[in-house]
C-alpha positions in Angstrom: 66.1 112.9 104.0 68.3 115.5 106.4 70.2 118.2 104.3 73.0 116.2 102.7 76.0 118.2 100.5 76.0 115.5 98.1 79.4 117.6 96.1 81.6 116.5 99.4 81.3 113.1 97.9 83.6 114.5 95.1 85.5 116.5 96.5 86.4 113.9 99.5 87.1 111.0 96.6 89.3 114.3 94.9 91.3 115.3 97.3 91.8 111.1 98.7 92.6 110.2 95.1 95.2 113.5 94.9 96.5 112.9 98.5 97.2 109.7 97.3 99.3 110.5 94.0 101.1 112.9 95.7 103.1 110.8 98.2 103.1 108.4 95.4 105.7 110.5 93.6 107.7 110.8 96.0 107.6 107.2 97.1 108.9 106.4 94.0 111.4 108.5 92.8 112.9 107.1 96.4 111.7 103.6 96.0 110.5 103.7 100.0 108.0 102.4 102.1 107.8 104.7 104.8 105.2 106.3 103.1 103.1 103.7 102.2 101.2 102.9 105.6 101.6 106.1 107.6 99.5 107.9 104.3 96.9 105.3 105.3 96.2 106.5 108.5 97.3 110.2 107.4 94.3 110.9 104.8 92.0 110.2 107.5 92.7 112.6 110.0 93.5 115.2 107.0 90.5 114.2 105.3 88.5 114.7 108.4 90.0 118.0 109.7 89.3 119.0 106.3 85.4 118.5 106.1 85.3 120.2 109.5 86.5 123.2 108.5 84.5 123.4 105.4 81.2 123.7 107.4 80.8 126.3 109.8 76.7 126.5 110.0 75.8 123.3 111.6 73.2 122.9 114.3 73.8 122.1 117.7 72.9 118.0 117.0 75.7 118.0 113.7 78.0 119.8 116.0 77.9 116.8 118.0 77.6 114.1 115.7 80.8 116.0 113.6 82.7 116.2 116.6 82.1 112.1 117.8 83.6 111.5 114.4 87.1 114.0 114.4 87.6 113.1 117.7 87.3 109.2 116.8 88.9 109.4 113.7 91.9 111.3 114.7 92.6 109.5 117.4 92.6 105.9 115.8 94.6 107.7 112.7 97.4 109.4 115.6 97.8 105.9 117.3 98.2 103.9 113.7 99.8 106.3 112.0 102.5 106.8 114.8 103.0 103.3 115.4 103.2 102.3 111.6 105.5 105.1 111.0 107.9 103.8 113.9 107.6 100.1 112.7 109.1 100.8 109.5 112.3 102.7 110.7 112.8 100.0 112.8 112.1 97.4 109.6 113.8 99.3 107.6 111.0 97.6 104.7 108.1 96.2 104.1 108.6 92.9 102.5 104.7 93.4 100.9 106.3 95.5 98.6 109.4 93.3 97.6 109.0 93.0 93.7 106.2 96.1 93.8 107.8 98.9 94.4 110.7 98.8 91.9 108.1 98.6 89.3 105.8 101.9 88.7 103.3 100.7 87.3 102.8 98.0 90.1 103.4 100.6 92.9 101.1 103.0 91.5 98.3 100.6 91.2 98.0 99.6 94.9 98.5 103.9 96.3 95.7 103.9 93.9 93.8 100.8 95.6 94.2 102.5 98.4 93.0 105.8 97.6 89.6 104.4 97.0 89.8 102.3 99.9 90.0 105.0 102.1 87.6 106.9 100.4 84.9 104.2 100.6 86.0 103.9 104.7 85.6 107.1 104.6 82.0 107.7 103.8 80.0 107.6 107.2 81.7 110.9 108.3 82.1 112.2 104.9 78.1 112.0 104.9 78.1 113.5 108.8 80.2 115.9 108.6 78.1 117.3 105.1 75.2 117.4 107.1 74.3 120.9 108.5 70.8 119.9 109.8 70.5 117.0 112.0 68.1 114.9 114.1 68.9 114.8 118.1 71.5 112.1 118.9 70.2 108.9 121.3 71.4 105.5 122.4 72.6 104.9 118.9 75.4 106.8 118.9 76.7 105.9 122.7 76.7 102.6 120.8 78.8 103.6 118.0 81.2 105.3 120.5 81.2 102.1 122.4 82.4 99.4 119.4 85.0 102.1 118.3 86.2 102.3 122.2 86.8 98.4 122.5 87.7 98.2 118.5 90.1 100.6 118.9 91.3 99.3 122.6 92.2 95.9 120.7 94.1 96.7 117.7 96.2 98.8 120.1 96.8 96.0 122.3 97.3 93.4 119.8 99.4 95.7 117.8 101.7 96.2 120.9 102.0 92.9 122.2 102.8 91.5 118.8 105.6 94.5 118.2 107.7 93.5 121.6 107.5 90.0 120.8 109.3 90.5 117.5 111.6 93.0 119.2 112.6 90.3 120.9 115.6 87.8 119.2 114.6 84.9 121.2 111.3 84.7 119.2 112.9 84.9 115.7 111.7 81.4 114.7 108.1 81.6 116.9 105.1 83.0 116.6 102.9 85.3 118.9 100.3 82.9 120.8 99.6 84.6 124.1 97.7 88.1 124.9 94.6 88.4 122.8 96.7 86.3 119.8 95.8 83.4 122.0 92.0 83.9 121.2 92.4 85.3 117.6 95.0 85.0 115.2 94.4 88.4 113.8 93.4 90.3 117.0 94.4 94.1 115.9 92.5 93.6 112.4 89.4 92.5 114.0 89.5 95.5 116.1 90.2 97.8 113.1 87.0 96.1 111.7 84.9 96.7 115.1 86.5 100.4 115.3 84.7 101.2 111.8 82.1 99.4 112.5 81.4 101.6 115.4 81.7 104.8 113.0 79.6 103.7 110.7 77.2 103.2 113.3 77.4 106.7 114.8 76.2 107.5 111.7 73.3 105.4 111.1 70.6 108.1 112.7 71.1 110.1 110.0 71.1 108.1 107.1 67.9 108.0 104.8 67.6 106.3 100.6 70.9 105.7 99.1 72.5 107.5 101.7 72.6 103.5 103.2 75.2 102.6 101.1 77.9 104.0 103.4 77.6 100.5 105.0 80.1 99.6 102.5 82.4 101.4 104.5 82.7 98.7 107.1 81.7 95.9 105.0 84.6 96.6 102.6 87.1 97.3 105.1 86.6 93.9 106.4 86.2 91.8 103.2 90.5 93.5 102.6 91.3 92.7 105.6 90.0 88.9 105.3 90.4 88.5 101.5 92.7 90.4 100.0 95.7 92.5 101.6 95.4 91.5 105.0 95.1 88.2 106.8 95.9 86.0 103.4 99.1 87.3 103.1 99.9 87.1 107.0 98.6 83.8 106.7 100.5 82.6 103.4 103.5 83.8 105.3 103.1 82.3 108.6 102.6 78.6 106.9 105.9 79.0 105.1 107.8 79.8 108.4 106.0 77.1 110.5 103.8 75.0 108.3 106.0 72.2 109.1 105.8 72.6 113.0 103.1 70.6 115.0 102.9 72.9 117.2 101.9 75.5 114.9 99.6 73.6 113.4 97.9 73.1 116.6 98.0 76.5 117.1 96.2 77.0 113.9 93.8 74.6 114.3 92.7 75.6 117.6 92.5 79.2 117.6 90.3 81.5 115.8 91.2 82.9 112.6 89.4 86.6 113.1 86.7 86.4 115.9 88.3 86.1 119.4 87.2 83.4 120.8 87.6 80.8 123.3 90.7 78.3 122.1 90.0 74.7 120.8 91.9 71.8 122.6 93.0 68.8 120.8 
């Protein structure tokens, strides 16, 4: 196994978990919500930056490997960071958190879900970037770089298509069924899924023994964004606006729920 600092695991889960209660405070005392998502992508890019600075001796083939992941991760963090941050001053609120955060206990629970979800995200450049020692890079990584390119292209896409649609008045009773939401009813969080998935795979060449587990990182991003705080509450919402409406039904019916792909016809 290649020279791993195994103390950046705590540290990293540390300073997520601090990060984390920090903006917490502050969230509550003024019961908002334009901390909530824009910390999301925020602890990446700090957490990141962080761990770069920390080591300064790497060889020429961590250099590399280190840099592939700042440059990846800052840049997916800047785009959804900057566009979360300017969705809820146009909002105004984020109706997930109706009911949540007037009660502490409730709000502090989920800034704490999410502390560990970034911090289990986290972990294929956590385990990079604590790598001073590395093999040569190959085809592997021009992979990884690739499903983070296209990942990333489609979340930006999809998050901009469906942003001027419900800019748009005429559309307050519709829902967004043309771009890439004609192919996939979740478009931008498959391509989060793909983006991770292509970090985690820039990291696979140095990964050895239970240093395997940071496949979690991808595997649990997706199961959230399927399972728990992601699509089923989109999708709760979406049938008690247009459950009722044929068309949506169609819609439903037809078009993937996650995986672009080709639309049903009946």
């Amino acid at each position: 196994m290649l020279a791993f600092d195994v103390y950046n695991l705590l540290f990293t889960f540390l300073f997520t978990l601090g990060l984390q209660l920090l903006l917490f405070v502050f969230a509550a005392i003024f019961r908002t919500d334009r901390l909530t998502d824009i910390s999301y992508a925020a602890t990446f890019a700090l957490l990141v930056i962080v761990l770069w600075f920390l080591e300064s001796d790497r060889d020429r083939f961590a250099e590399f490997r280190s840099m592939l992941m700042l440059i990846c991760v800052c840049t997916w963090a800047l785009r959804l960071g900057t566009y979360l941050f300017y969705r809820i001053l146009v909002m105004g609120r984020d109706q997930r958190f109706d009911g949540i955060r007037e009660k502490p206990f409730s709000f502090l629970a989920f800034w704490l879900f999410q502390a560990l979800i970034v911090w289990i995200t986290s972990l294929p450049f956590i385990v990079v970037l604590s790598m001073p020692r590395q093999s040569a890079p190959g085809w592997v990584e021009a992979l990884g770089v690739f499903l983070f390119a296209v990942g990333f292209l489609m979340e930006t896409v999809a998050d901009a298509q469906k942003f001027r649609f419900r800019r748009n008045p005429e559309n307050k009773h519709h829902w967004i069924q043309h771009g890439l939401w004609r192919f996939s009813r979740h478009p931008n969080y498959f391509g989060e899924s793909l983006a991770w998935t292509g970090i985690f795979v820039i990291a696979i060449p140095v990964l050895a023994g239970w240093l395997w587990l940071v496949v979690l990182s991808p595997i649990v991003l997706t199961a959230i964004l399927l399972f728990f705080s992601g699509i089923p509450l989109l999708e709760q919402r979406a049938l008690e606006r247009f459950g009722d409406d044929p068309e949506y039904r169609r819609y439903r019916k037809n078009t993937s729920l996650f995986i672009p792909w080709i639309p049903g016809k009946s």
